[in-house]
N, C-alpha and C positions, 0 to 999 in steps of 0.2 A: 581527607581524600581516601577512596580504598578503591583500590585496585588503578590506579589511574585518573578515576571519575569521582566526582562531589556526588558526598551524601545528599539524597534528598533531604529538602527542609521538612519537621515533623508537623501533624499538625498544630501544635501548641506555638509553636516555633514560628509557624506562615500566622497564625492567628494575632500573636502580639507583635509584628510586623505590619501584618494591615493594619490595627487598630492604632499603631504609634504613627503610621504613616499619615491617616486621617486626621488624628491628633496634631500633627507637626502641620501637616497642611492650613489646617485653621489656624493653629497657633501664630505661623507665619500674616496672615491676614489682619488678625489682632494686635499682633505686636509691630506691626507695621502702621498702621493708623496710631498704636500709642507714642511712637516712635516722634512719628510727624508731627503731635501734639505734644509733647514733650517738652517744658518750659525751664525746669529744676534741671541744674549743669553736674547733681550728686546724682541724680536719678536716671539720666538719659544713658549712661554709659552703660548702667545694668539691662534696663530694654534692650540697648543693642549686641548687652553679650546673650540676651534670653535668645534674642530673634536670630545670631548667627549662630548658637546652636542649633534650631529648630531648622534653619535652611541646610546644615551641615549632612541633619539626619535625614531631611527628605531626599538630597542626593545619594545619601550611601543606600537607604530605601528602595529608591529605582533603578541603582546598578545591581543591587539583589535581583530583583524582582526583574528584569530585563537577561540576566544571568540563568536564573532557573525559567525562564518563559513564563512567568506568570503576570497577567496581565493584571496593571498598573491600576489602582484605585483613583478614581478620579479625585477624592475629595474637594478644595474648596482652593480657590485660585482669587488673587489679589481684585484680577478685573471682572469676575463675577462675584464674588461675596463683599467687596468692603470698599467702601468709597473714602479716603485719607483726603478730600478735600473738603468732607465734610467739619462742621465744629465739635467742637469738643465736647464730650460726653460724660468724660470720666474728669478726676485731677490727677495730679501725677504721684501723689498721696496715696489714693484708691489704687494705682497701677502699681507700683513697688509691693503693697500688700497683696495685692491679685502675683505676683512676679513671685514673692515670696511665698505662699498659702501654694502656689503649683507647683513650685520646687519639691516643695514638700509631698506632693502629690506623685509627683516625677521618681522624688528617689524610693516610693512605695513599689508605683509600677514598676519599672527598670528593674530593681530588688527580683519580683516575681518573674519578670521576661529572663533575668539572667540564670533564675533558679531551675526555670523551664528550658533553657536551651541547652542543644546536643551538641552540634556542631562548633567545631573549633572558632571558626568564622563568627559567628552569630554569638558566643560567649566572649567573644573579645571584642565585639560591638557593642554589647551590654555593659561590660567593665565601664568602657570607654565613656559611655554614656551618663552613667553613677557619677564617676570621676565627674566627669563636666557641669552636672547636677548639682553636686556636692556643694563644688564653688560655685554655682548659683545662687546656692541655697545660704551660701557663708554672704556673699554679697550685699544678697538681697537685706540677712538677717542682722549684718553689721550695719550696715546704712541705716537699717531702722532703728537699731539702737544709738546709732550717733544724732540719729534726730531726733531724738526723745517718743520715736511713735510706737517702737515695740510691743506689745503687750505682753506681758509675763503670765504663769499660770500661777495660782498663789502659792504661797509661802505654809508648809507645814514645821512644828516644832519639830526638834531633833528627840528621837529615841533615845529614850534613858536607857531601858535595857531590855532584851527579847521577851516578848511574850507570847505566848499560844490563849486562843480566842476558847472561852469557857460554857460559852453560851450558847444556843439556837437563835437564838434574837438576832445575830450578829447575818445571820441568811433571812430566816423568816417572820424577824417581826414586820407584818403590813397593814397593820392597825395600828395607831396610836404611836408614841413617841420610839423614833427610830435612833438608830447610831448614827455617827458622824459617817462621813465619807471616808472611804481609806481614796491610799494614792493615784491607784489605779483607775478608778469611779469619777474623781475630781479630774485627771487628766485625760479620758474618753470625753466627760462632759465639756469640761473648759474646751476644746478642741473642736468638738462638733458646734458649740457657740458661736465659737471664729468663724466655720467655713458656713453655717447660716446666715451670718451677716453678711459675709464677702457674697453667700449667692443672694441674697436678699440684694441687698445693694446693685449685681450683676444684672441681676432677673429686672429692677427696676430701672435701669439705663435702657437694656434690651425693650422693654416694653413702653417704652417715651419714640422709639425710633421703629419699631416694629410697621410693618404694611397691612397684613394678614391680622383681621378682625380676629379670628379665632384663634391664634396665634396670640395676640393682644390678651384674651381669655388666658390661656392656659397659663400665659407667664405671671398675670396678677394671682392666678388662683397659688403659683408658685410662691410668689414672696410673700403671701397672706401665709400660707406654710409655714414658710422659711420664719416668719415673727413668733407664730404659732408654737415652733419649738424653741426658738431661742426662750420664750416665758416658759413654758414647761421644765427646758432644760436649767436656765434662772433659780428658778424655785426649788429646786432640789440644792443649787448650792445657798439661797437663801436663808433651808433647810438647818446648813451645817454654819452659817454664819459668815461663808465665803463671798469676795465682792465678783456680779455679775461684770463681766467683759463690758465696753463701749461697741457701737455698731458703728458702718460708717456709713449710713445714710446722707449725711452731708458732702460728700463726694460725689454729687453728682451734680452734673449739672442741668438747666434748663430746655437743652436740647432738643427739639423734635423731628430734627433731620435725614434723611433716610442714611443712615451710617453702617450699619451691616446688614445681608441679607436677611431673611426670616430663616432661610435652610442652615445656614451655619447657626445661629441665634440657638435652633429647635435641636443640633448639633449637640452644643457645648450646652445646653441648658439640661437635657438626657444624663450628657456624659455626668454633671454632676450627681443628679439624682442617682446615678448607676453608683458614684463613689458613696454618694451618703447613704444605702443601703450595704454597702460593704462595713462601711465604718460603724454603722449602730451595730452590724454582727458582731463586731470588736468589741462594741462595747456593753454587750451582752456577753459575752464568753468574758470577759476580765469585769464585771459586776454580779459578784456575790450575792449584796439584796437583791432580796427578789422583786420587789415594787419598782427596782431601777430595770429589771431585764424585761418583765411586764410592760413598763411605759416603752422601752426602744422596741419592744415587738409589735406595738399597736403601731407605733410610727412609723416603722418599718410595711406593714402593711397598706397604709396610708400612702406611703412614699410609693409602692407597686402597682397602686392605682393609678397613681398620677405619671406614672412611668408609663403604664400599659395607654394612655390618653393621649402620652404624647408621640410615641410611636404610630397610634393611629392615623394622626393629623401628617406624621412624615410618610407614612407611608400613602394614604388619597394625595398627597402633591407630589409625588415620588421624588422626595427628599433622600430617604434610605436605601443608603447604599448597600447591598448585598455583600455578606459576608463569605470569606472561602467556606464551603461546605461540601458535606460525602457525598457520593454517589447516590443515588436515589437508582437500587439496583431495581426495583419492581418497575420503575418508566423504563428502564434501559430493556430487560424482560419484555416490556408489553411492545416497547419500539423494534424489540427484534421479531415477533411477531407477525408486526403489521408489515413488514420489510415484505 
């Protein structure tokens, strides 16, 4: 508070607001129909602590946003995007890993939202939210290990004793026989593996139930991707002897039902491309070879094409929701003008 009156929210601050809002809006949708599907009596209770977070934050969302007048994001509502009486699509296998891989996703964003925020109000939203997160993430990642599905990143020996790196080889050799992985490199890759399969696997449920022919297009052209780098990313731990990850393409099931919209689908399908573009920047900035920063920037590219495609396609069915943005002082200019 100063002087009596609440700070205005900043722009960084209203931004990761709408985006979590949208975020939780769909989330609610999906975790709602996994919910309903739901068979496994270890798993069902995680869904429904995922989904009563996500309803928690869209209420605290819109008493913000109703608060400082700003009007409300429509995002994506039960009884237009997702139909829970359709069959099942996923296992309940496939949802704990998707419950778990988000978490993790969650406590990145949050992390950022709370680093960004000014206000007392909105940094104690964020806490709150981590916090909650957290035990998601603990939930989700104990239950996998009690049922043996976890996947672990491998195993490196233990350091005998300090050493400093003597060589150029160690950055640029890109011909001919390279070094092993260091830790860093192994755990970017292992990492972007997982969440290619989990989109691969997504993207191929999504496009079994999908309406919209082109639509249909862009999600296949997605998990042909999505496999695209999992061999890529493979072969470089092949490279150093390490064992490539499982996918879970067997989690899906035969469904051709109309089970979620195309607009949410074209949603969450973005949203991840938007994370797997952040995440090869990672793993470009903590990869030393240069053959490894080379491959994530071609992929990277790759990935902004298929981003800028699928934005198109939301934006001709006006899917895309407009984001808060500045004044546009030169129309306000010309409007005064024409007055």
């Amino acid at each position: 508070m100063e002087n009596g009156k609440q700070i205005r929210l900043t722009s960084m601050e209203i931004s990761q607001l709408w985006a979590q809002y949208l975020n939780d809006s769909g989330s609610i949708c999906i975790l709602t129909y996994f919910l309903e599907k739901a068979e496994d009596t270890e798993i069902k209770p995680v869904i429904e602590y995922a989904l009563k977070l996500s309803i928690k934050h869209i209420e605290k969302l819109t008493s913000i946003f109703i608060e400082e007048k700003h009007a409300i994001p429509h995002g994506f509502k039960i009884e237009e995007d997702v139909d829970i009486t359709a069959p099942r699509l996923y296992s309940d296998i496939y949802v704990l890993n998707f419950i778990n891989q988000m978490s993790m996703v969650g406590l990145t964003t949050y992390g950022a939202s709370l680093s960004g925020s000014t206000r007392a109000d909105i940094t104690d939203f964020y806490m709150e939210c981590l916090s909650e997160t957290m035990q998601l993430f603990k939930q989700s990642k104990d239950l996998l290990l009690s049922k043996g599905l976890y996947i672990r990143s491998p195993y490196l020996p233990n350091l005998e004793k300090a050493e400093f790196v003597k060589k150029q080889r160690f950055v640029w050799d890109i011909i001919g026989e390279k070094r092993p992985l260091i830790a860093s490199e192994i755990s970017n890759i292992f990492a972007n593996i997982q969440r290619n399969a989990l989109g691969a696997a997504t993207l191929a449920g999504f496009c079994q139930v999908a309406q919209d022919k082109q639509v249909k297009k862009f999600l296949v052209r997605g998990i042909e991707m999505a496999k695209k780098h999992i061999i890529l990313f493979g072969k470089k731990f092949e490279e150093s002897n390490l064992p490539v990850p499982t996918t879970w393409a067997t989690e899906i099931t035969d469904s051709t039902v109309y089970t979620f919209s195309d607009k949410l689908m074209m949603f969450f399908t973005t949203a991840l491309i938007g994370l797997s573009i952040g995440y090869y920047g990672t793993g470009v900035a903590q990869s030393p070879r240069v053959d490894i920063g080379v491959m994530y920037n071609r992929l990277m590219a790759e990935i902004e094409l298929y981003s800028e495609d699928g934005s198109n396609i939301m934006i001709n069915n006006k899917w895309l929701e407009q984001p808060p943005i500045a004044s546009d002082r030169d129309e306000l200019a010309k409007a005064n003008l024409n007055d």
